[in-house]
Chimera marker file (.cmm) of the C-alpha trace (Angstrom):
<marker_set name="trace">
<marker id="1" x="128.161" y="100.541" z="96.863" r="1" g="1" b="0" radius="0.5"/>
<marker id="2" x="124.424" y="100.934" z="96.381" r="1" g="1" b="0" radius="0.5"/>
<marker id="3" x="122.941" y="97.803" z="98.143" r="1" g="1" b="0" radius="0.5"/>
<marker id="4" x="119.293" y="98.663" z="97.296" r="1" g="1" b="0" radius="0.5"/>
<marker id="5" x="117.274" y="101.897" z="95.676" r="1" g="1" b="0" radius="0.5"/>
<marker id="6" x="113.807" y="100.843" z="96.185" r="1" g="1" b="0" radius="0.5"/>
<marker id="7" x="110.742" y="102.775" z="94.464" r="1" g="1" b="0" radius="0.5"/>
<marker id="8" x="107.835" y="103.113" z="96.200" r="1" g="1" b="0" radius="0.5"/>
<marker id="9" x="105.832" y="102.281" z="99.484" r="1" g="1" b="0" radius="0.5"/>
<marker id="10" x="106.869" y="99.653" z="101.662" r="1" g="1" b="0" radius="0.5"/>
<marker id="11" x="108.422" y="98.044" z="104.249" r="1" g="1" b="0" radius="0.5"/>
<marker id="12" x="112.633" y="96.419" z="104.664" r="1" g="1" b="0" radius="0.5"/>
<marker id="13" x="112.959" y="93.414" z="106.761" r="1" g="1" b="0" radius="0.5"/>
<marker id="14" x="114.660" y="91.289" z="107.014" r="1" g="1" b="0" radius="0.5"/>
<marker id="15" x="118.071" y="91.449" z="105.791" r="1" g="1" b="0" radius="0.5"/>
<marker id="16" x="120.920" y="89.491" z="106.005" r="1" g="1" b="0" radius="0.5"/>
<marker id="17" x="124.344" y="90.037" z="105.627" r="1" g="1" b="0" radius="0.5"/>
<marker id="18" x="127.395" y="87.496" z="105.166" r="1" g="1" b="0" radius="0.5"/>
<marker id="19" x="130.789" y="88.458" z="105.372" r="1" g="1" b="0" radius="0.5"/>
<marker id="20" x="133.699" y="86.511" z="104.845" r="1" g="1" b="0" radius="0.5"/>
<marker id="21" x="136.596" y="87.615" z="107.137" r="1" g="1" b="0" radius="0.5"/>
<marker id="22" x="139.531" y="84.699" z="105.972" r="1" g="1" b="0" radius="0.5"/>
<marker id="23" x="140.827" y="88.031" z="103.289" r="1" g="1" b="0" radius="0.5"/>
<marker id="24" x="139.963" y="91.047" z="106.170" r="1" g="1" b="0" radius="0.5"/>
<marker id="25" x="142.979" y="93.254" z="105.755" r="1" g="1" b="0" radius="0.5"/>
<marker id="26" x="141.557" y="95.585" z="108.419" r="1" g="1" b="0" radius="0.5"/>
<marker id="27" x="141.490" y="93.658" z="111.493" r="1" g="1" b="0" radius="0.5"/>
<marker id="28" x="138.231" y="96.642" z="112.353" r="1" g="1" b="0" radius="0.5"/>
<marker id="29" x="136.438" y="96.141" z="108.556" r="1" g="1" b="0" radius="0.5"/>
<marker id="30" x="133.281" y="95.884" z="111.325" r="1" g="1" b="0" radius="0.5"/>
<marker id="31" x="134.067" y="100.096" z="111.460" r="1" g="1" b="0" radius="0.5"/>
<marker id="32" x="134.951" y="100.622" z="108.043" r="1" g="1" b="0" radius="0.5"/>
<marker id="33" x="131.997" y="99.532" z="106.426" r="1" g="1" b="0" radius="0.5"/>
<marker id="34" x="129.280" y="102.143" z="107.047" r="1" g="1" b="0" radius="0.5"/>
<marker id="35" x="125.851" y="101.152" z="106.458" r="1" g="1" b="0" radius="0.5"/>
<marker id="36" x="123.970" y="104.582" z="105.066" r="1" g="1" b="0" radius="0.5"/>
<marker id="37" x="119.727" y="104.047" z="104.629" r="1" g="1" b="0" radius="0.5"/>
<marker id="38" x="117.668" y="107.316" z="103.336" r="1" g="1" b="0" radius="0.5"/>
<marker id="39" x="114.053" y="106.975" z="103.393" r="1" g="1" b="0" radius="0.5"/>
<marker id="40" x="111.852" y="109.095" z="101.060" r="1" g="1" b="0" radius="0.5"/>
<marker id="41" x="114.653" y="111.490" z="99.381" r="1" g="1" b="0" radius="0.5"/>
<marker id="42" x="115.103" y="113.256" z="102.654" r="1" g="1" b="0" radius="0.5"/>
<marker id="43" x="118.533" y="114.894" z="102.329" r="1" g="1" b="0" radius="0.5"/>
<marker id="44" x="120.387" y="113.643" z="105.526" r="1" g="1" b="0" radius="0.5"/>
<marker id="45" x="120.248" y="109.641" z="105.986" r="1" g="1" b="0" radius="0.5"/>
<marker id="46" x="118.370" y="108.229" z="108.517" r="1" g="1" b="0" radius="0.5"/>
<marker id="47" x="120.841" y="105.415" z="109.054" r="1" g="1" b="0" radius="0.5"/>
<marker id="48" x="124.805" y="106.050" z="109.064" r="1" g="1" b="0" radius="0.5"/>
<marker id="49" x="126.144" y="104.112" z="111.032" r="1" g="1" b="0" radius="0.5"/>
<marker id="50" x="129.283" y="101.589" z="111.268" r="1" g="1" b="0" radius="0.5"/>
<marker id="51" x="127.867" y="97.872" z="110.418" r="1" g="1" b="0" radius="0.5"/>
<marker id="52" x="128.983" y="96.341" z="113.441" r="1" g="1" b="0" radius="0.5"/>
<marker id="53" x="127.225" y="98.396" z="115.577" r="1" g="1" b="0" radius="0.5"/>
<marker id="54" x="124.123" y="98.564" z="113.474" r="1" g="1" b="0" radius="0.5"/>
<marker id="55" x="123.968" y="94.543" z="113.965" r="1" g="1" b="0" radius="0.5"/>
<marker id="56" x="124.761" y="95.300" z="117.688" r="1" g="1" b="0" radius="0.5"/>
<marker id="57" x="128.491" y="95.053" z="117.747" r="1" g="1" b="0" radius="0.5"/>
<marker id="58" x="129.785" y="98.751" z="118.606" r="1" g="1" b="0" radius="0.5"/>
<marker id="59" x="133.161" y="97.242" z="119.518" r="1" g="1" b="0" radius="0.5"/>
<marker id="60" x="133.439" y="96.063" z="115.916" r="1" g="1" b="0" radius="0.5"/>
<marker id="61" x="134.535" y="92.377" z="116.871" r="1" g="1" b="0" radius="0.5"/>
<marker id="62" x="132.753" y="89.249" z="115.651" r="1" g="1" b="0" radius="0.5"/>
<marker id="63" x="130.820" y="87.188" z="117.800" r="1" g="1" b="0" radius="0.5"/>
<marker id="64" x="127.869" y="84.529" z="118.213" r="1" g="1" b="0" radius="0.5"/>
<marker id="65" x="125.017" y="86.465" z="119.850" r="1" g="1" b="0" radius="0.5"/>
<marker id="66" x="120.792" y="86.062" z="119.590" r="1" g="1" b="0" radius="0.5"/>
<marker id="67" x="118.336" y="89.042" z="120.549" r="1" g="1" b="0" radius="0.5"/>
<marker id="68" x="115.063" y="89.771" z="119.639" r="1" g="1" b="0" radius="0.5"/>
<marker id="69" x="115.742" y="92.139" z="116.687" r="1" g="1" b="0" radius="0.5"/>
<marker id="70" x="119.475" y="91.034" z="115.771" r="1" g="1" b="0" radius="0.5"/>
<marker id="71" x="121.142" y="87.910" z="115.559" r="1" g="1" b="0" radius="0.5"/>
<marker id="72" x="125.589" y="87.683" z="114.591" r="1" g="1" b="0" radius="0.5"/>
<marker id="73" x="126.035" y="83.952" z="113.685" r="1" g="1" b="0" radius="0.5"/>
<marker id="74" x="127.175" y="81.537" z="112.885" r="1" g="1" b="0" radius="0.5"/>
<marker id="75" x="130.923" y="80.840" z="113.130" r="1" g="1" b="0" radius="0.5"/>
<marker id="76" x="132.174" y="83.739" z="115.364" r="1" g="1" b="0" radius="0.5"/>
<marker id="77" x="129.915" y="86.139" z="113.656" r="1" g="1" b="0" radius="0.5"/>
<marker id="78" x="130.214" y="85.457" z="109.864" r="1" g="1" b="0" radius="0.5"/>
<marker id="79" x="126.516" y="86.561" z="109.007" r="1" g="1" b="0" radius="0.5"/>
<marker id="80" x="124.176" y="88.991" z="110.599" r="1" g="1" b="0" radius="0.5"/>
<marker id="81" x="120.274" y="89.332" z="110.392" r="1" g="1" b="0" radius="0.5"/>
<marker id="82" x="118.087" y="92.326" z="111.496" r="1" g="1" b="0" radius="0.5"/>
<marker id="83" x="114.442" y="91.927" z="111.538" r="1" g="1" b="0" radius="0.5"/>
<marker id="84" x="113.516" y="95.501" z="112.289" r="1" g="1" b="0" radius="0.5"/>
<marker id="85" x="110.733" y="97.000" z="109.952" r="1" g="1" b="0" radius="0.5"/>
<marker id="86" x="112.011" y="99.604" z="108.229" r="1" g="1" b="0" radius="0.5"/>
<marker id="87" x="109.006" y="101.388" z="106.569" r="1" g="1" b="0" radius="0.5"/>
<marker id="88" x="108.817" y="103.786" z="103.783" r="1" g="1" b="0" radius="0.5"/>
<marker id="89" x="106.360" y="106.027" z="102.072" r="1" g="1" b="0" radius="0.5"/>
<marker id="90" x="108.217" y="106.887" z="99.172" r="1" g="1" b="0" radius="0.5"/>
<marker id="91" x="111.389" y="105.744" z="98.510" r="1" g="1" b="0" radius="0.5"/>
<marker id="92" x="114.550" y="103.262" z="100.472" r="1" g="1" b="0" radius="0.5"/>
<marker id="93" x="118.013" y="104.215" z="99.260" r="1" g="1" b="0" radius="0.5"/>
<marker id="94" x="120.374" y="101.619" z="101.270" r="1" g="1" b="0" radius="0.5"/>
<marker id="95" x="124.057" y="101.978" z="100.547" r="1" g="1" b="0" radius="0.5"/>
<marker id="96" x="127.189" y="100.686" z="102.290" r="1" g="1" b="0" radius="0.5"/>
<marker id="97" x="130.401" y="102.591" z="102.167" r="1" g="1" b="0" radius="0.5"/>
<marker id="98" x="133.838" y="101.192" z="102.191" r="1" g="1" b="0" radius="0.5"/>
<marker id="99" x="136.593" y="102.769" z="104.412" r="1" g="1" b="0" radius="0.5"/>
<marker id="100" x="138.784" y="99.602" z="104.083" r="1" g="1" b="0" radius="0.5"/>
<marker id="101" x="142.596" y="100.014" z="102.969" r="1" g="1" b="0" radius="0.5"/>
<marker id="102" x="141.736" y="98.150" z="99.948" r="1" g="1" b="0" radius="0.5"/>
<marker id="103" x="138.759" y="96.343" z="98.101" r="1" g="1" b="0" radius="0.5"/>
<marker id="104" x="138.102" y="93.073" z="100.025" r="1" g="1" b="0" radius="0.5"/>
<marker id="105" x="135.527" y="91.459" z="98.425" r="1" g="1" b="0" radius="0.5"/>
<marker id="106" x="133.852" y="90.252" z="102.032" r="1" g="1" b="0" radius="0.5"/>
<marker id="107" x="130.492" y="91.123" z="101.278" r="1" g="1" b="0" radius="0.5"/>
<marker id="108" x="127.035" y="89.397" z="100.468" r="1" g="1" b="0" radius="0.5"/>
<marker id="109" x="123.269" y="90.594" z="101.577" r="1" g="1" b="0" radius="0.5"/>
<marker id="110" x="119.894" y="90.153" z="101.076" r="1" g="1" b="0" radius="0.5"/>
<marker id="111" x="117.363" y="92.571" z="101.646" r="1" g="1" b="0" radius="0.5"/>
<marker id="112" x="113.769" y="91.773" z="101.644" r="1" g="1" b="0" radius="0.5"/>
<marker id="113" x="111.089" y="94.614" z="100.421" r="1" g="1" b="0" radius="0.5"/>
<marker id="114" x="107.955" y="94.037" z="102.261" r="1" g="1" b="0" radius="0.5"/>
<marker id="115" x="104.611" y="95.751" z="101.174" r="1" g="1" b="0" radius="0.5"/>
<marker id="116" x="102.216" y="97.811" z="103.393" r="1" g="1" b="0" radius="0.5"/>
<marker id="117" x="99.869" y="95.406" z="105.875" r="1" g="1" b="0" radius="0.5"/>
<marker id="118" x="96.394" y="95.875" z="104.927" r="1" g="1" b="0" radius="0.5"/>
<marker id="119" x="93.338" y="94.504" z="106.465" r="1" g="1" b="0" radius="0.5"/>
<marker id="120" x="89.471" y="94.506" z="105.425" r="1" g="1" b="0" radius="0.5"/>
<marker id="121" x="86.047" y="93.648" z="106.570" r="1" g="1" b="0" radius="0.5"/>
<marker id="122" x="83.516" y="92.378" z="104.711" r="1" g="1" b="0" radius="0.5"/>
<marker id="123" x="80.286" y="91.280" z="105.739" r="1" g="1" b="0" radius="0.5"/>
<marker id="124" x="77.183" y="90.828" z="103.599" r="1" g="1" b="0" radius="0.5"/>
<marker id="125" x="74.169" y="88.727" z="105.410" r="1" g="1" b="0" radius="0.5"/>
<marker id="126" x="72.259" y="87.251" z="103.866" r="1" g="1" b="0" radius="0.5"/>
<marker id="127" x="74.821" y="86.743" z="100.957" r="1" g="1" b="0" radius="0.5"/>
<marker id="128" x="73.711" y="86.719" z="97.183" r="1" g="1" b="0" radius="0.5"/>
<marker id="129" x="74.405" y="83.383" z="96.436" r="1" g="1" b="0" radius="0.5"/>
<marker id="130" x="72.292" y="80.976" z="94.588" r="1" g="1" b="0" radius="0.5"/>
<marker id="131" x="69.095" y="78.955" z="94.959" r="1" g="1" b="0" radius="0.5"/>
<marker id="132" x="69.347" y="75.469" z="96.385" r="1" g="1" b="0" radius="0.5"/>
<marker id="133" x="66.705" y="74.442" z="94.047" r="1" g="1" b="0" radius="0.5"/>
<marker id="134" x="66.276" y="70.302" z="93.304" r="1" g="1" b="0" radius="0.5"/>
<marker id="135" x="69.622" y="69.450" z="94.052" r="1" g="1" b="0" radius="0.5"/>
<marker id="136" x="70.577" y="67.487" z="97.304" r="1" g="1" b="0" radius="0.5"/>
<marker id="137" x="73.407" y="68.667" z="99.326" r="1" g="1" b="0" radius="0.5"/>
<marker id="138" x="76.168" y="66.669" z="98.025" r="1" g="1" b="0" radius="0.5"/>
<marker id="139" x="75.398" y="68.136" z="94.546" r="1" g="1" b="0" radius="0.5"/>
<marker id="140" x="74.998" y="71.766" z="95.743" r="1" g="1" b="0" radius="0.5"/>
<marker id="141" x="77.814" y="72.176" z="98.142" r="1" g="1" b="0" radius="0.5"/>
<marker id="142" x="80.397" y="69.428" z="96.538" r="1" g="1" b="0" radius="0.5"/>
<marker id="143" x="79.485" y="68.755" z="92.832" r="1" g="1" b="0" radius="0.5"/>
<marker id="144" x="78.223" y="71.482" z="91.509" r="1" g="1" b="0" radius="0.5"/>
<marker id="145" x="79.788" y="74.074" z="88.935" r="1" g="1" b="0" radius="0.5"/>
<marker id="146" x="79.636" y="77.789" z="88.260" r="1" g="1" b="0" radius="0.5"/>
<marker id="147" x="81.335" y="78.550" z="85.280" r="1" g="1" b="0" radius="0.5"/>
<marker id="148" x="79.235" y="82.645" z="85.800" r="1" g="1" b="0" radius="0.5"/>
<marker id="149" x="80.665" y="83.524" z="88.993" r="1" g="1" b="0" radius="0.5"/>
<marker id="150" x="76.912" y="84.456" z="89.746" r="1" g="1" b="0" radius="0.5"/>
<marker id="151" x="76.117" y="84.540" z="93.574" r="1" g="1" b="0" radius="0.5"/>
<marker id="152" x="79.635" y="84.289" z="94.344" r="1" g="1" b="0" radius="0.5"/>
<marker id="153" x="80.951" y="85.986" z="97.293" r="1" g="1" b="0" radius="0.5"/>
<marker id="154" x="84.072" y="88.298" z="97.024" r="1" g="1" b="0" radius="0.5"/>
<marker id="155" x="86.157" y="87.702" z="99.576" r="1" g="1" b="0" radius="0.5"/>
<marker id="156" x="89.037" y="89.861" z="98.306" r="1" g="1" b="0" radius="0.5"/>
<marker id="157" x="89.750" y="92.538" z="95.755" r="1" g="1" b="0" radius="0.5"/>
<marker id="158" x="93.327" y="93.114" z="95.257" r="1" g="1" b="0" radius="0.5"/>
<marker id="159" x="96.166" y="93.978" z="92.685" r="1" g="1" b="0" radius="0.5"/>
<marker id="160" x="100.128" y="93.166" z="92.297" r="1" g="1" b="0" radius="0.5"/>
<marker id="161" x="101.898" y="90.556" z="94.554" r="1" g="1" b="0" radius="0.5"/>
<marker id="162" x="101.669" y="89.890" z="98.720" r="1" g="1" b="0" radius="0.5"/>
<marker id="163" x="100.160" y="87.184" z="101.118" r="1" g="1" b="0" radius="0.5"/>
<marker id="164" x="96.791" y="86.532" z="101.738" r="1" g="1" b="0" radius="0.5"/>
<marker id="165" x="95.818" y="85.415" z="105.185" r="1" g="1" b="0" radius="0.5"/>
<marker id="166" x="91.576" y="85.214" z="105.994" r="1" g="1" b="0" radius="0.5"/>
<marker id="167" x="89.635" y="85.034" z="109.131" r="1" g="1" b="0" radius="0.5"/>
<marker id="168" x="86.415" y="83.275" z="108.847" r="1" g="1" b="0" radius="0.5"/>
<link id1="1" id2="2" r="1" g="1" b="0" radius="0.2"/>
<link id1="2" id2="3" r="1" g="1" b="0" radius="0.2"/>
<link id1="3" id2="4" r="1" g="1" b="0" radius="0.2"/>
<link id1="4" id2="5" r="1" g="1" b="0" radius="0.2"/>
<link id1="5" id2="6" r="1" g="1" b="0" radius="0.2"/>
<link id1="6" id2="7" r="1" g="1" b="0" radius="0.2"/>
<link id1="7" id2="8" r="1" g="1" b="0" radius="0.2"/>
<link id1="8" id2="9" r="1" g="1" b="0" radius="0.2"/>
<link id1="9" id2="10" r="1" g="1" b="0" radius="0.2"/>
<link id1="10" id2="11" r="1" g="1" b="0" radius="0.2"/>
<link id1="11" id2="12" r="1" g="1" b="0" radius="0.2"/>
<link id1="12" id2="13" r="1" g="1" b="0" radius="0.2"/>
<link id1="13" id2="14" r="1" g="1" b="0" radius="0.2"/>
<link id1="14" id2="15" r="1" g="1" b="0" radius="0.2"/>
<link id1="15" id2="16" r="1" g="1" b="0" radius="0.2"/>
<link id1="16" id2="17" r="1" g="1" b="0" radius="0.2"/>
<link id1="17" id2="18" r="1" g="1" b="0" radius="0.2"/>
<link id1="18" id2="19" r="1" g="1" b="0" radius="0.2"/>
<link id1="19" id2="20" r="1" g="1" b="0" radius="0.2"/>
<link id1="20" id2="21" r="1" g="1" b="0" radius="0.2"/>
<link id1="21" id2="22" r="1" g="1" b="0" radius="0.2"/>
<link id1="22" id2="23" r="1" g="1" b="0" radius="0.2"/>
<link id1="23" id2="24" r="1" g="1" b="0" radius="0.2"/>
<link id1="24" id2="25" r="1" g="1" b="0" radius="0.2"/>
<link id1="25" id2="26" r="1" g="1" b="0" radius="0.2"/>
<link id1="26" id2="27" r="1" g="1" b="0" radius="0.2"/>
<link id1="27" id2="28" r="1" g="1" b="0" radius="0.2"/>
<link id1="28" id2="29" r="1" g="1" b="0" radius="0.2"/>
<link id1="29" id2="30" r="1" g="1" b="0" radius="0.2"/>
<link id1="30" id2="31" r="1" g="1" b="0" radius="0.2"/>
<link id1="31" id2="32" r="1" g="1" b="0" radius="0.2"/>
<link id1="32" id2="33" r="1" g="1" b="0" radius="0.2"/>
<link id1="33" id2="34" r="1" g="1" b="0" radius="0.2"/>
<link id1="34" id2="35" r="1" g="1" b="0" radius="0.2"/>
<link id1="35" id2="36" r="1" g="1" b="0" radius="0.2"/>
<link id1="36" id2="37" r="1" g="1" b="0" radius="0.2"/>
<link id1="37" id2="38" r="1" g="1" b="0" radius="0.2"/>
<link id1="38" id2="39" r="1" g="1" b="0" radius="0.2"/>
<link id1="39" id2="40" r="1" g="1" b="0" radius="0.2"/>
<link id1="40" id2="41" r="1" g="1" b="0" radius="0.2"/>
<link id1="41" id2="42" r="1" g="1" b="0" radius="0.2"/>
<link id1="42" id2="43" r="1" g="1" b="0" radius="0.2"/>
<link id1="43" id2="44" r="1" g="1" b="0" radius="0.2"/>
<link id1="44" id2="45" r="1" g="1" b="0" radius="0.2"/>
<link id1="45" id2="46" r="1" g="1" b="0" radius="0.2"/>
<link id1="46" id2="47" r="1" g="1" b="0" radius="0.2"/>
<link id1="47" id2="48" r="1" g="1" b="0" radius="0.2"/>
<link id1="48" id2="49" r="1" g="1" b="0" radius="0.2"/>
<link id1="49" id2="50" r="1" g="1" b="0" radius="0.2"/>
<link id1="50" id2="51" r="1" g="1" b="0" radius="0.2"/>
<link id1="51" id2="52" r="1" g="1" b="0" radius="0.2"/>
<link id1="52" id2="53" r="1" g="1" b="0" radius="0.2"/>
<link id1="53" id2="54" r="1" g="1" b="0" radius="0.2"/>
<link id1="54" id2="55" r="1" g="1" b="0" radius="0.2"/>
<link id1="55" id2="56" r="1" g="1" b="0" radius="0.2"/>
<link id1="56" id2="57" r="1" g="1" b="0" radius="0.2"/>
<link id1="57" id2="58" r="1" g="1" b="0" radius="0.2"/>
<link id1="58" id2="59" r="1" g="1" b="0" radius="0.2"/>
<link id1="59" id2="60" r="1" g="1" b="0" radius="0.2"/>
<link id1="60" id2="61" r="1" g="1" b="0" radius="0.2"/>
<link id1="61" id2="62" r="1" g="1" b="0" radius="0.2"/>
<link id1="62" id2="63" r="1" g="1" b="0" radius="0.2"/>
<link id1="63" id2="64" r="1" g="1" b="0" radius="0.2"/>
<link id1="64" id2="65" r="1" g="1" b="0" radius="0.2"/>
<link id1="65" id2="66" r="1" g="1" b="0" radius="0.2"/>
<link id1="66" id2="67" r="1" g="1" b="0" radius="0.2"/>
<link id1="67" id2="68" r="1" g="1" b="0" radius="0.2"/>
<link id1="68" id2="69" r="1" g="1" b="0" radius="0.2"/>
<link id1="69" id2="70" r="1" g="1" b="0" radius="0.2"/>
<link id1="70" id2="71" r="1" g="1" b="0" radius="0.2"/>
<link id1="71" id2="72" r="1" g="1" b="0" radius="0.2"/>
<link id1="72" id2="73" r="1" g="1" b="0" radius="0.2"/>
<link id1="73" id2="74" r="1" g="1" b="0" radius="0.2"/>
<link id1="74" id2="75" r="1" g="1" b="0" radius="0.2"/>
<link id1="75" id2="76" r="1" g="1" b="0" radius="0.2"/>
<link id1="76" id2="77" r="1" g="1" b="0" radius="0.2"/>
<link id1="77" id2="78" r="1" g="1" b="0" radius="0.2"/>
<link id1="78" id2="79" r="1" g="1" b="0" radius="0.2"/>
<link id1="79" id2="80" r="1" g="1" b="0" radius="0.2"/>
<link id1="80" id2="81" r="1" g="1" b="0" radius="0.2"/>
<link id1="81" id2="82" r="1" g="1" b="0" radius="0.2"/>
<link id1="82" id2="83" r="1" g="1" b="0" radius="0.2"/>
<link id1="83" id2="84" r="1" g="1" b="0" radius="0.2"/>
<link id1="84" id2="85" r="1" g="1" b="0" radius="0.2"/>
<link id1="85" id2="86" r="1" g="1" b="0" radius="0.2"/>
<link id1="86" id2="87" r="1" g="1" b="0" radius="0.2"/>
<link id1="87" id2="88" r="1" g="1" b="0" radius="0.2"/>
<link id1="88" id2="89" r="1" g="1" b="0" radius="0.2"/>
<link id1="89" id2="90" r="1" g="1" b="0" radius="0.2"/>
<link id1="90" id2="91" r="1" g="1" b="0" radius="0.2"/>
<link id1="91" id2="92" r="1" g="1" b="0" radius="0.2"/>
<link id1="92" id2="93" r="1" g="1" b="0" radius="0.2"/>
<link id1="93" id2="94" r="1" g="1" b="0" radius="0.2"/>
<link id1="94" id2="95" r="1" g="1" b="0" radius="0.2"/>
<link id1="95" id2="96" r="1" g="1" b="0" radius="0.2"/>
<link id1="96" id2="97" r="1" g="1" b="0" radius="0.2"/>
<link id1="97" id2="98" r="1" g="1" b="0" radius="0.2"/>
<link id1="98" id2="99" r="1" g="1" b="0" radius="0.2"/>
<link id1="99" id2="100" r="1" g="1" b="0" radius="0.2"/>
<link id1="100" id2="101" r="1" g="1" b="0" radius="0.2"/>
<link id1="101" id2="102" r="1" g="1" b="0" radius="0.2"/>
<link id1="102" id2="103" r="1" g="1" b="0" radius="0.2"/>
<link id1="103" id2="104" r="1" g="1" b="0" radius="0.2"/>
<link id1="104" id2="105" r="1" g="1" b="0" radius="0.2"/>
<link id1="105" id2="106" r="1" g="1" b="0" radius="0.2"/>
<link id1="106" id2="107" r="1" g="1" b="0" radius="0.2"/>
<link id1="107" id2="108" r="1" g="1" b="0" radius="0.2"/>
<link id1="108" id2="109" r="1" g="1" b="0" radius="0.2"/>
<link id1="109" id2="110" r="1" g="1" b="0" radius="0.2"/>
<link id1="110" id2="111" r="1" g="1" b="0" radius="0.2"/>
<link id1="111" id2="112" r="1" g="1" b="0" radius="0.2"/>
<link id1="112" id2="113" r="1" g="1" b="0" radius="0.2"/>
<link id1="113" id2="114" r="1" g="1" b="0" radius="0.2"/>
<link id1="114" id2="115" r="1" g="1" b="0" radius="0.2"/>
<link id1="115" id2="116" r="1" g="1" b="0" radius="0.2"/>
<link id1="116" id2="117" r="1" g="1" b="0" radius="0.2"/>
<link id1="117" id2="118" r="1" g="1" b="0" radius="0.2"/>
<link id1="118" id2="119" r="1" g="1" b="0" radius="0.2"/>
<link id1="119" id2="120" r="1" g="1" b="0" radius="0.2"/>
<link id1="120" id2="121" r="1" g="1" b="0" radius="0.2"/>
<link id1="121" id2="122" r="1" g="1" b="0" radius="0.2"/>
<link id1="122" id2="123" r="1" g="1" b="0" radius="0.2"/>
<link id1="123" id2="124" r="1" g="1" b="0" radius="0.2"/>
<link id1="124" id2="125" r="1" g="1" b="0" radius="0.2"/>
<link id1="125" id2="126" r="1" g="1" b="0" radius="0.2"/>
<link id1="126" id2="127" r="1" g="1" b="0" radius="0.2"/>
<link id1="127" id2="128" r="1" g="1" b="0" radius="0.2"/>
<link id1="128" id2="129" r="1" g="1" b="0" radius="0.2"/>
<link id1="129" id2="130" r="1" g="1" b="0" radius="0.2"/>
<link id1="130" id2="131" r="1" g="1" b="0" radius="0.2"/>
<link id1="131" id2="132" r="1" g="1" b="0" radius="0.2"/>
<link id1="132" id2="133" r="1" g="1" b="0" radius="0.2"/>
<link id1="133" id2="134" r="1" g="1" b="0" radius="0.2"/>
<link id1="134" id2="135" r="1" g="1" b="0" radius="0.2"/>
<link id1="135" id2="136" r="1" g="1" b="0" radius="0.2"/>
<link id1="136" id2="137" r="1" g="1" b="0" radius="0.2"/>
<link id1="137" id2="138" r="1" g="1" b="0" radius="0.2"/>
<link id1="138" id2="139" r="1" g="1" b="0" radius="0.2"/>
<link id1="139" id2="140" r="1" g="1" b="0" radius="0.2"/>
<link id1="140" id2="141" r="1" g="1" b="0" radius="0.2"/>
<link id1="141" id2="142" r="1" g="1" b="0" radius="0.2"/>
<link id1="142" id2="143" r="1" g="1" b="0" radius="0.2"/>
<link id1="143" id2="144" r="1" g="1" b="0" radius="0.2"/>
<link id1="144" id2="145" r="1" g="1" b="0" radius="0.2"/>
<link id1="145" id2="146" r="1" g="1" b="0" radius="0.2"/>
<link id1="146" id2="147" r="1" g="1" b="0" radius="0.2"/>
<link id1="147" id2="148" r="1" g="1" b="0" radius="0.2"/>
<link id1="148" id2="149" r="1" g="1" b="0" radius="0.2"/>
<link id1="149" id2="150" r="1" g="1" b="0" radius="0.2"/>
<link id1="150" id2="151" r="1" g="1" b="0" radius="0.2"/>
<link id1="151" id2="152" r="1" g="1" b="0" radius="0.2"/>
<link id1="152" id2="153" r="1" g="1" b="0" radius="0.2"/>
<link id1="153" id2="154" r="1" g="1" b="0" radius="0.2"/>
<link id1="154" id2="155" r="1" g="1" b="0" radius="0.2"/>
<link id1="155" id2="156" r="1" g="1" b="0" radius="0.2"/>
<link id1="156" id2="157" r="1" g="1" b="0" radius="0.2"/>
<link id1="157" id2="158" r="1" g="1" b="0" radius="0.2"/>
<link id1="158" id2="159" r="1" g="1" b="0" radius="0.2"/>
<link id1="159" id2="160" r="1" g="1" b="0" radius="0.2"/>
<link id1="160" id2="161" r="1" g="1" b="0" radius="0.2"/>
<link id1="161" id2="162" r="1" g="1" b="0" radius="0.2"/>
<link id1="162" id2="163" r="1" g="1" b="0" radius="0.2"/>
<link id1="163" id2="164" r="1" g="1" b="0" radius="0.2"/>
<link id1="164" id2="165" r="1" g="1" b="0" radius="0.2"/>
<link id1="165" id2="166" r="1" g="1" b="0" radius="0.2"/>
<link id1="166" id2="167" r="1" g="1" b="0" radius="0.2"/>
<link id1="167" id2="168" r="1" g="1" b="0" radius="0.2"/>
</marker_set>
C-alpha cells in the first residue's frame, strides 16, 4: 500500500500512525506490517523495516511508552508518532507492506511534508523610506497611508506555502 509518493524537496515529520487491534488476526501484525521509505529514486530503500520496531517496539507487542523521537500511546499502544526529520532532495516514496494472513483493515496515518528551513539577512541602514515632512508623529507612524509601496522596506521575498518567523 503506497502511504505517500512525494515530489520534490523536503522534509517528513511527523507522522502518526493509528491502528486498531480489536480485528488483529495475527496476534504479531506489529511484524507483518513492514514500513518501506526510498528517498530520491535510489534503488534499495532506505527504510525496511517491521513497524513495531521502527516506532521502537522490536518485540512487536503494544505498549504505552514516551522518548524523545517516538512515542506508542495511548491505550496499550493503539497509535504511534515519530518526529524524526526525514529529509529529501528529490523524491519520498513511503509504502507499507502487508504480511498479515488476511486484509485487516487496522490502519490509519498521517504524514506531514515539511519544506526546506531557510534563513536570510537583510540589513539596509539607513533604509529608503519616506520623508517625515509636516506631519506629527501620530500621523506618520499610526495614520498615515501608502497605497505606492514607495520607501517600503522588504522584509521578505518568497514563493509557494511555509511559516514565516522574523527576528528584529
Amino acid at each position: 500500500m503506497s502511504l505517500a509518493d512525494i515530489e520534490g524537496p523536503g522534509s517528513i515529520n511527523p507522522h502518526l500512525v493509528a491502528l486498531s487491534r480489536r480485528d488483529a488476526k495475527d496476534a504479531d501484525y506489529l511484524r507483518r506490517l513492514v514500513l518501506k521509505i526510498t528517498w530520491d529514486d535510489q534503488v534499495r530503500p532506505s527504510v525496511l523495516v517491521p513497524l513495531g520496531g521502527f516506532f521502537g517496539m522490536g518485540h512487536a507487542r503494544a505498549a504505552n511508552f514516551v522518548s524523545v523521537p517516538l512515542r506508542m500511546s495511548p491505550q496499550d499502544g493503539k497509535g504511534f508518532d515519530s518526529w524524526f526529520h526525514m529529509p529529501f532532495a528529490s523524491r519520498a516514496k513511503v509504502e507499507l507492506i502487508s504480511e498479515l494472513s488476511a486484509d485487516q483493515g487496522l490502519f490509519d496515518y498521517y504524514i506531514d511534508d515539511l519544506g526546506r528551513f531557510h534563513a536570510q539577512r537583510r540589513c539596509e541602514r539607513p533604509t529608503d523610506g519616506i520623508d517625515q515632512g509636516g506631519q506629527s508623529n501620530r500621523e506618520f507612524q499610526v495614520e498615515g497611508v501608502n497605497d505606492t509601496g514607495e520607501g517600503n522596506y522588504v522584509l521578505l521575498e518568497a514563493e509557494g506555502c511555509g511559516h514565516c518567523v522574523f527576528d528584529m
